[in-house]
N, C-alpha and C positions, 0 to 999 in steps of 0.2 A: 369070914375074915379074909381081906383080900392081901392077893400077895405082892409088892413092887420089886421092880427090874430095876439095877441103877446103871447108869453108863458111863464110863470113862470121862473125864474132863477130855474139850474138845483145845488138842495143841495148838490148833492156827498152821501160821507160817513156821512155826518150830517145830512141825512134825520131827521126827527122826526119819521118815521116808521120804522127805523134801532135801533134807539137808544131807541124808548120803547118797541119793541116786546123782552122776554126775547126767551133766547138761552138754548137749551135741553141740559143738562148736567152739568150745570153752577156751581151746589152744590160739582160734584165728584172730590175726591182728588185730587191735583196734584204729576207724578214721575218725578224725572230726569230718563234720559238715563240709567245710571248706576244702578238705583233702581229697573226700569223695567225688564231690562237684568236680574238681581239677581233674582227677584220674577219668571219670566221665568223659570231660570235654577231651582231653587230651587224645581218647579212643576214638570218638566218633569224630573231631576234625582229622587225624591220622586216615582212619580207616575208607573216609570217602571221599577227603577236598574237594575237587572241584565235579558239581554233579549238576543234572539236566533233568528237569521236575517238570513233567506235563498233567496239569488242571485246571479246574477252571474256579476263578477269583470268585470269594465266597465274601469277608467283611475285607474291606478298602476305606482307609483312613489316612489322609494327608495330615497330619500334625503341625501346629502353631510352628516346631522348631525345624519345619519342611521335608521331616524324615518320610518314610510313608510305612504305613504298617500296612498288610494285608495278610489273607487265606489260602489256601491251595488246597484245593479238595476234590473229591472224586468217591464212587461208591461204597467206599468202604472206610475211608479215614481223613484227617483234616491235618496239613500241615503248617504250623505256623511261618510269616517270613517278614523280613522286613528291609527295605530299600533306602540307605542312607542318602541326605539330602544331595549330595556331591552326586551322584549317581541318577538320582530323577531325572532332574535336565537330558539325560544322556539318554531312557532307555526307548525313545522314538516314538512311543503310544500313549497313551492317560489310560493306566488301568480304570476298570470299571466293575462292576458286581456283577458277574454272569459272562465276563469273559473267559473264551479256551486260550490257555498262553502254554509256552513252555518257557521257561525260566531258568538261568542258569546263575553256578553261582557256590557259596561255602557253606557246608553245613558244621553247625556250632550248636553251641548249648548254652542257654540262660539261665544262672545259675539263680537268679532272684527269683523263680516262678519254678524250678525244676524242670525244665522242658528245654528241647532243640528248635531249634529253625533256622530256616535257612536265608543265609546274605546273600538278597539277588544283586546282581551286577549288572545283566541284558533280560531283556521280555523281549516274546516276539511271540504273535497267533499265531495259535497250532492249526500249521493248514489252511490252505484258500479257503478254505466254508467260512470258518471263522471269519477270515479277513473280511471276505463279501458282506457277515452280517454286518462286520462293526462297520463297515464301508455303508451299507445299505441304511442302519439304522443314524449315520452322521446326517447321510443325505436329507434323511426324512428329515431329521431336527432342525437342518439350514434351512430347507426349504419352509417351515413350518414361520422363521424368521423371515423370510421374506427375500434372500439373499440370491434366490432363485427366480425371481419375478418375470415376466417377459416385458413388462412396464415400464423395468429399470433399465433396460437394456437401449443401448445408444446407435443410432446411425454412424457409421466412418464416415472418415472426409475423407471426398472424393480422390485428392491429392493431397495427400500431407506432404509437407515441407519437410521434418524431420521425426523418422518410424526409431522409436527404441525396442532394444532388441534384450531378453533376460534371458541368459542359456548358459553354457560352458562355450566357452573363449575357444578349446583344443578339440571338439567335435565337431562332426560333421553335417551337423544342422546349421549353425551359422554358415559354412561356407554354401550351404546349401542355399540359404536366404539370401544372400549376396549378389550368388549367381544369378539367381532368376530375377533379383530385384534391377540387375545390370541388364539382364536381356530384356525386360517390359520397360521400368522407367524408371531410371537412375534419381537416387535422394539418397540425403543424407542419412545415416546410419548409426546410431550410438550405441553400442555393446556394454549391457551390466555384467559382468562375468560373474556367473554362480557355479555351486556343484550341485549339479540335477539328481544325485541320488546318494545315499549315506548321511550319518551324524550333524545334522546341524542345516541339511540342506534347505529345509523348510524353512527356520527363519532367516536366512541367505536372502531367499528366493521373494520370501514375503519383506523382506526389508529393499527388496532392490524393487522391489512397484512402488513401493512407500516415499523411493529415496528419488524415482523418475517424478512423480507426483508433486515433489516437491520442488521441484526447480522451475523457477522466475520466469516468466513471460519475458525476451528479451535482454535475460542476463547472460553470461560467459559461456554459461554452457547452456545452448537452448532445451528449450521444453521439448519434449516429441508431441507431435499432433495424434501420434495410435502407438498403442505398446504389441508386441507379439512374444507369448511365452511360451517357447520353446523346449523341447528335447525329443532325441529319436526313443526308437521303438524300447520296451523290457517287458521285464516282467512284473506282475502286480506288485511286488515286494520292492521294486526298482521304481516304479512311478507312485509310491505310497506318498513322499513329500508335497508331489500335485495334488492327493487326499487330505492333508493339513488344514485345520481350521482354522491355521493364524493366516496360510495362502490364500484359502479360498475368501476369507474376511478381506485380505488386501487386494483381493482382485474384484471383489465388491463391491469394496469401496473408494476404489479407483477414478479421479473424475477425465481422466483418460482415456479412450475407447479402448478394450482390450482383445487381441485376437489368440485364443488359446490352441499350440497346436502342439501338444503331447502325444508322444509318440505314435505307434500306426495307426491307420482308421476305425481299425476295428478294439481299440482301446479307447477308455473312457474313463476321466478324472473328473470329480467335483468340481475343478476347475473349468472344465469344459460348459458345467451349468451356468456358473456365475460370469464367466467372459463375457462379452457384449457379441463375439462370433466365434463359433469353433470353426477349426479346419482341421480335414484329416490327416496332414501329413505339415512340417513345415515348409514345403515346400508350396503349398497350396497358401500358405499363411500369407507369406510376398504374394502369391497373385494376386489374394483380394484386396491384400491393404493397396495395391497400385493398381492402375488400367494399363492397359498395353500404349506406348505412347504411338508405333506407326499405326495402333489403329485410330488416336487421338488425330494422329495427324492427319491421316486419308477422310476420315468424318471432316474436320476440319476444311479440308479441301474442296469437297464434294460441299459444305454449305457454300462455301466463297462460290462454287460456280453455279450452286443453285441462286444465288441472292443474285450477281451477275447476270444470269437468263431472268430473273424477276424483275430486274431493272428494265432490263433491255426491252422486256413484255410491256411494261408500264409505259416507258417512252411511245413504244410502237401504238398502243392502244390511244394515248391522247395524243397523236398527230391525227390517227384515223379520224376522232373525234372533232378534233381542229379542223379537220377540213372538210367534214360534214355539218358542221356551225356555220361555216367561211360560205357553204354550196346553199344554206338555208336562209341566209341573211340576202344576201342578193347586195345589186349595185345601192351601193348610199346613196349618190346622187339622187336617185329614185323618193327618198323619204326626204333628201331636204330642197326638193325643189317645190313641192306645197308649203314649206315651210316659209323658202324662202319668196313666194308671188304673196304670202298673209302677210308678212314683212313689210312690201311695199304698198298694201290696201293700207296696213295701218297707219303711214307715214301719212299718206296723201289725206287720211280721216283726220289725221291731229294734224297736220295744217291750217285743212279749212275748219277745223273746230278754235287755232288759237285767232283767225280772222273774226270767227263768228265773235268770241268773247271779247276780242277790241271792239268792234263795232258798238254791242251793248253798254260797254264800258264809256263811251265817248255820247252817247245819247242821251243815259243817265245823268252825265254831269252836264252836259247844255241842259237837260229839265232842271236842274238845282240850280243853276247858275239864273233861269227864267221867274226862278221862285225869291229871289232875292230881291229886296227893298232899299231905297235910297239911302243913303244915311241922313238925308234931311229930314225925312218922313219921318223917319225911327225919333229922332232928336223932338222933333214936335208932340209927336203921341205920347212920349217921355215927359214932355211938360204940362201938358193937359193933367194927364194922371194925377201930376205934384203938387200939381193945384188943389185936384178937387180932395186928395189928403191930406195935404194941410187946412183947408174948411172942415172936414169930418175931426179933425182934431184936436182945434180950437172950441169946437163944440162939447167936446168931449171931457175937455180939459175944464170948460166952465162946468159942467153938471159934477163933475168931480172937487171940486173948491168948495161948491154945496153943500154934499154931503158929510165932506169933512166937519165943515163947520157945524152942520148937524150933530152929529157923534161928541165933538168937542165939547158942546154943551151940553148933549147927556154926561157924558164923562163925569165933565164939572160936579153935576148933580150929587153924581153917587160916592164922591170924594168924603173921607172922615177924616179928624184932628190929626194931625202927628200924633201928638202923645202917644194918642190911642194906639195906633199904628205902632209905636213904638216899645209901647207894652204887649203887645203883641207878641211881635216879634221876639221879644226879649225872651218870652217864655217856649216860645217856638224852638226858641235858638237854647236854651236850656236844655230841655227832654229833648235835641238833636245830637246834645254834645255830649250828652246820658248815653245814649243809644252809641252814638258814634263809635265813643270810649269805649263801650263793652264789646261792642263788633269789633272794634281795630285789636283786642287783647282776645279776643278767641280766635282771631285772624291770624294773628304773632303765635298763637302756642300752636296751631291747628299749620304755622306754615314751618314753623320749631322743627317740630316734628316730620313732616317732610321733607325737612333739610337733613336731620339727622339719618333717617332711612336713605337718602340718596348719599348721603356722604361715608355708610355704609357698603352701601352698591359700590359706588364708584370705586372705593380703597379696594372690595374685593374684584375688579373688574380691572382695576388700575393694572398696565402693563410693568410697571415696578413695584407691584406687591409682593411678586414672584422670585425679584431678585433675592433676597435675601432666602429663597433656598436652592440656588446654585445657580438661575438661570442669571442669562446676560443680551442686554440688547446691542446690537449690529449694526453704525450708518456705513454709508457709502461716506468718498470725498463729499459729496455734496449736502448729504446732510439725510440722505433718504434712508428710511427702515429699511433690512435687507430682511427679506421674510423665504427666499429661494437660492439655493447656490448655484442655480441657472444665473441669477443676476452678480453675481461674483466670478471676475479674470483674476488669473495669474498674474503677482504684483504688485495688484494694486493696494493701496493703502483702505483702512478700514478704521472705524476707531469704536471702541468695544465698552459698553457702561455696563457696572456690575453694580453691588450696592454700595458699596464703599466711595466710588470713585470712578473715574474713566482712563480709559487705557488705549494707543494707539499700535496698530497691527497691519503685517502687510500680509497678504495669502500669497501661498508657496502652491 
């Protein structure tokens, strides 16, 4: 027989040992949600304001509404931040993902997510290493674009008319350019005044190559023939605006030769890459863009009196020459006195040559004159002749009456009726007029129709068939087709047929 246990019904939540043990805390206030948040924020913007956060950018998101959200992170922890859009423009850099920055600015709490972060205000790399890399890794990326080429790179002119000059107006590089442009060789000069370093200096600097670029060949303000952009010596954080991709694109794309000379020699901007010349100092910048002019002029001088002894040489060389021609030639007389003793052979030959030919000429015509016969002679052998043809012809004339009469009476012979003849004919003349008929009517359709084809032609060949889709024919006063407006003056009267009608015109 087995024995059962039974056990208490089980209370739940209504123990007695739930409902009278009190609970730790029981006295402290209650927040809502939104009160807490508050007291939160309220502690940590209190407790730090304005604070300086060095890491390196972890996620980096520019937003549609131009805010920029990004990370700040480092060994051990990750802090949210974000940079409102008023502020981007300002803070000098394009964050990127794996930049060292330090970042200054408010720390706050976003009560929509439970979390802080921080409202940056300025960025700046932490530290030259940094700066070099993002310097070093821009470089590469321009250069990968082509912006670096040596292909693209342009010759200066020799002399430009007028050097623009982009620098600060109150430093001591422009006076610098001045100077030495006045001691080598004076031109004109146009100052874009920027500020070479701080907030904004970059697109200054890139809008004043953009804005030299732009001015007219000829207009008010001339064009410069070479730009030089300028500023003295700093430090990398000071010549970071020369590092700009919007400068180094407008020095690029520059179609103005440009001479870059950023502070001292042994500094080096991107813009240095993209220029069409570097110089180490601006000082140096004026030397190249000009030549020295007294050495233009001393060159100059020394050709004038080299071309001078060239002349001089030349002259001198063909007299020598002249007068070893003049020593080779010898006395003229010499060549034209054979000339002139065949002179007088000849004359003396064609004299007695036009005697010889009178002579023959006067002997010839006494032998013709010997060969001539009387006119009585002529007259008589003239009648003999006529005689004996008129007996050959009278002979000739009877044997001919003969035969006629022969013929006649055959003729005769072979002669039939009229009638017959007549019916003949009639029938002849029937089947002619049969035939004729049908030929004269295959004639007519067979010439129909060759009229109609050329009447054809002609309409489309007709020089007013045309009128009537716009053209119009041209005479002169005179009445001639004008087919050239070589044969038409100023003036003159014309008279113009269209298809409608004609019309009379003077040309202008």
């Amino acid at each position: 027989m087995s024995k059962t246990t039974s056990k208490p019904p089980d209370e739940g939540l209504f123990a007695p040992s739930l409902i009278d043990k009190p609970r730790e805390g029981r006295n402290a206030p209650e927040y809502t949600v939104s009160d807490l948040s508050r007291q939160v924020k309220r502690m940590v913007e209190d407790g730090f304001g304005h604070v300086r956060v060095r890491g390196e950018i972890g996620e980096c998101k520019l937003h549609t509404s131009g805010h920029l959200y990004l990370s700040l992170k480092d060994e051990g922890a990750v802090l949210a931040a974000v940079c409102w859009k008023g502020q981007v423009a300002k803070l000098g850099l394009k964050p990127a993902t794996g930049m060292d920055v330090v970042c200054t600015g408010k720390l706050t709490t976003f009560a929509g997510q439970s979390k802080y972060q921080l409202i940056v205000e300025s960025m700046a790399l932490a530290g030259v290493g940094a700066l070099l890399k993002m310097l070093e890794e821009r470089r590469v990326k321009l250069q990968q674009e082509g912006l670096f080429d040596p292909a693209r790179k342009r010759a200066l002119p020799f002399l430009p008319e007028v050097i623009g000059v982009v620098t600060s107006p109150t430093g001591a590089v422009i006076r610098d350019i001045l100077h030495r442009l006045a001691d080598r060789f004076p031109r004109r000069v146009l100052v874009w005044p920027v500020p070479v370093q701080g907030e904004g200096a970059a697109q200054k600097i890139a809008a004043a190559v953009r804005g030299f670029n732009a001015l007219e060949k000829g207009g008010a303000v001339p064009r410069p023939d070479v730009l030089i952009v300028a500023r003295g010596g700093g430090s990398l954080e000071d010549l970071m605006p020369f590092n700009e991709e919007e400068v180094v694109r407008a020095v690029a794309e520059s179609r103005i030769p440009v001479i870059s000379a950023v502070g001292h020699e042994t500094d080096t901007t991107l813009v240095d890459y993209a220029a069409d010349l570097r110089a180490p100092t601006p000082t140096a910048a004026a030397e190249k863009a000009v030549p020295v002019r007294l050495a233009l002029v001393g060159a100059v001088d020394e050709m004038d009196m080299r071309l001078e002894n060239a002349a001089f040489r030349l002259l001198d060389q063909r007299e020598e020459k002249l007068q070893l021609l003049s020593h080779a030639l010898g006395d003229p007389m010499r060549a034209l006195t054979p000339l002139m003793q065949r002179f007088d052979a000849l004359s003396e030959r064609l004299a007695a040559a036009e005697e010889n030919y009178l002579h023959r000429q006067k002997s010839r015509l006494a032998e013709l004159a010997g060969r001539l016969r009387h006119p009585r002679d002529v007259m008589a052998l003239a009648r003999t002749k006529l005689e004996g043809l008129a007996k050959q012809l009278g002979t000739a004339e009877a044997h001919y009456l003969h035969d006629r009469k022969g013929r006649l009476a055959e003729m005769a012979g072979r002669l039939r009726h009229p009638r017959e003849l007549m019916a003949q004919g009639q029938s002849r003349l029937t089947i002619a007029q049969g035939r004729l008929k049908a030929a004269y009517g295959a004639q007519v359709m067979q010439t129909g129709k060759k009229l109609d084809r050329l009447t054809v032609l002609l309409e489309a060949l007709s020089p007013r068939a045309v009128l009537g889709r716009g053209y119009a024919l041209i005479y002169d006063a005179k009445g001639q087709l004008i087919t050239r407006c070589a044969d038409l003056a100023a003036g003159e009267n014309v008279r113009i047929e269209l298809q409608d009608g004609q019309r009379e015109a003077s040309v202008t």
